[in-house]
N, C-alpha and C positions, 0 to 999 in steps of 0.2 A: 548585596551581591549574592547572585543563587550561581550555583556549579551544577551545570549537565555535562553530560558522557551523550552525545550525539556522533555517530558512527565510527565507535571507537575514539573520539578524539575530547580533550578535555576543552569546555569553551564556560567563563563567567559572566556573567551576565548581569547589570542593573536596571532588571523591571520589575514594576510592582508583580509581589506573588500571585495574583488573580488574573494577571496578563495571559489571553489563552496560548498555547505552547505554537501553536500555527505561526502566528504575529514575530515569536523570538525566532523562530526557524530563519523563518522568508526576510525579516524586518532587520535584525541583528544580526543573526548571525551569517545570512546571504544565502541558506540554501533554500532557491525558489522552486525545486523540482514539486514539493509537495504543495496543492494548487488549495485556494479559497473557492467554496461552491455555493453555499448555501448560508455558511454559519450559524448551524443548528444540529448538525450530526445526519442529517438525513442523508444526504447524497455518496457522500464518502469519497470526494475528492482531496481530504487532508487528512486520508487515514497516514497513521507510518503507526510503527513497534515500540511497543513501551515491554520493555520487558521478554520481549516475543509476541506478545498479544496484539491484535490491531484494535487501537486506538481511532478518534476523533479529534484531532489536535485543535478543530477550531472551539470545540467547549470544555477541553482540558484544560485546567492552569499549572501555569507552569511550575507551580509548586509543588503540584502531585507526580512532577516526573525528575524531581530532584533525589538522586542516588538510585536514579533507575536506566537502565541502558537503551538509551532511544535510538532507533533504525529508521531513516528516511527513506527517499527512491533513489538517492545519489548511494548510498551504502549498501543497499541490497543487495545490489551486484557480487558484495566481497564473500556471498554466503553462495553454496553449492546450489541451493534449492532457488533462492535468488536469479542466478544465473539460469539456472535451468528456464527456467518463468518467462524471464528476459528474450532467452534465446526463442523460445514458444511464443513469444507475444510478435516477436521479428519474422519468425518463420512461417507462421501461420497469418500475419499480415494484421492485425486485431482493430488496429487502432484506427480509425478518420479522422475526426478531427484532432485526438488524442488526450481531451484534458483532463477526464476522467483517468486517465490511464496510470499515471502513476498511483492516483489508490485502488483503483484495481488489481495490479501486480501487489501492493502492499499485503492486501486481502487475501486473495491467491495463492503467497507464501505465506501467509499463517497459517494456514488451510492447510498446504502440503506438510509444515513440519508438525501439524497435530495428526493429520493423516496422511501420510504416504500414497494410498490407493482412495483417493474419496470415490463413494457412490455419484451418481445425478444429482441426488438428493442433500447428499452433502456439502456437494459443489453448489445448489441453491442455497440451502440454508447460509454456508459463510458468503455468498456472494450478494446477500438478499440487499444488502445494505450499500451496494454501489452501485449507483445511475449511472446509465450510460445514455446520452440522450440521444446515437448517433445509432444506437440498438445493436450491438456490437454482441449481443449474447452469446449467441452458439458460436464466435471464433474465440471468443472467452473461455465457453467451457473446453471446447476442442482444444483448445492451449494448454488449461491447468489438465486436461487426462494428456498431452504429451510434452509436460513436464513432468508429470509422474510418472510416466510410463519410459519415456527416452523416445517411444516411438511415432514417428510424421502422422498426424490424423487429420486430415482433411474437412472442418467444420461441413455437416449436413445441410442442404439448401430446400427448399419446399421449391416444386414443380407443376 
């Protein structure tokens, strides 16, 4: 039996230690918000928070995130910076099809609670690692500068 802390709540679990953390989420424990994309780390549709950090949950085991504080897309919301994301990912419209989009807002609040004001350049680098395949980039970035900012930005369009 392994013990996770997944969004603030305690949950035990009987899978073998190697089982990736993705699987216990979605499979046992029922929170399906964080999606399967690839299962390889590439896309970053099953990032969530290990610690604060974003993760790859589908080639984490779930061993390595025992006594560590794990944050989904259902929990995010409980954090300020969370919210704020949230509220930009809605207001700025980001999403089409959406599936990427829970690791993307995962991504996004890492981002802001390492830096508050990212450059362009730092908004690529933490974002480099989530596909969007619907190409949703610039209402992405225009989202994470008006979650950090508070203020309405209107994503850039080519003409």
């Amino acid at each position: 039996m392994l013990s996770l802390t997944v969004n603030d709540k305690p949950y035990s679990v009987d899978v073998p230690d190697d089982t990736p953390l993705l699987w216990v989420l979605r499979d046992v424990i029922g929170l399906t918000g964080t999606k399967f994309g690839c299962g390889m780390a590439q896309c970053g549709a099953c990032t969530v928070h290990l610690d604060g950090a974003s993760v790859r949950s589908c080639v984490l085991p779930v061993a390595g995130a025992v006594g560590k504080k794990i944050t989904t897309i259902e929990g995010i919301g409980a954090t300020d910076i969370g919210k704020r994301v949230q509220q930009a990912w809605l207001g700025i419209e980001v999403a089409q099809c959406g599936y990427c989009q829970a690791g993307q807002i995962m991504s996004a609040t890492a981002l802001l609670a390492q830096k508050p004001t990212p450059s362009d350049a730092d908004i690529d680098t933490a974002m480099a690692g989530n596909l969007c395949r619907c190409g949703t980039y610039v209402r992405i970035r225009a989202a994470i500068k008006q979650a950090a900012t508070g203020q309405a930005t209107l994503p850039q369009t080519i003409v």
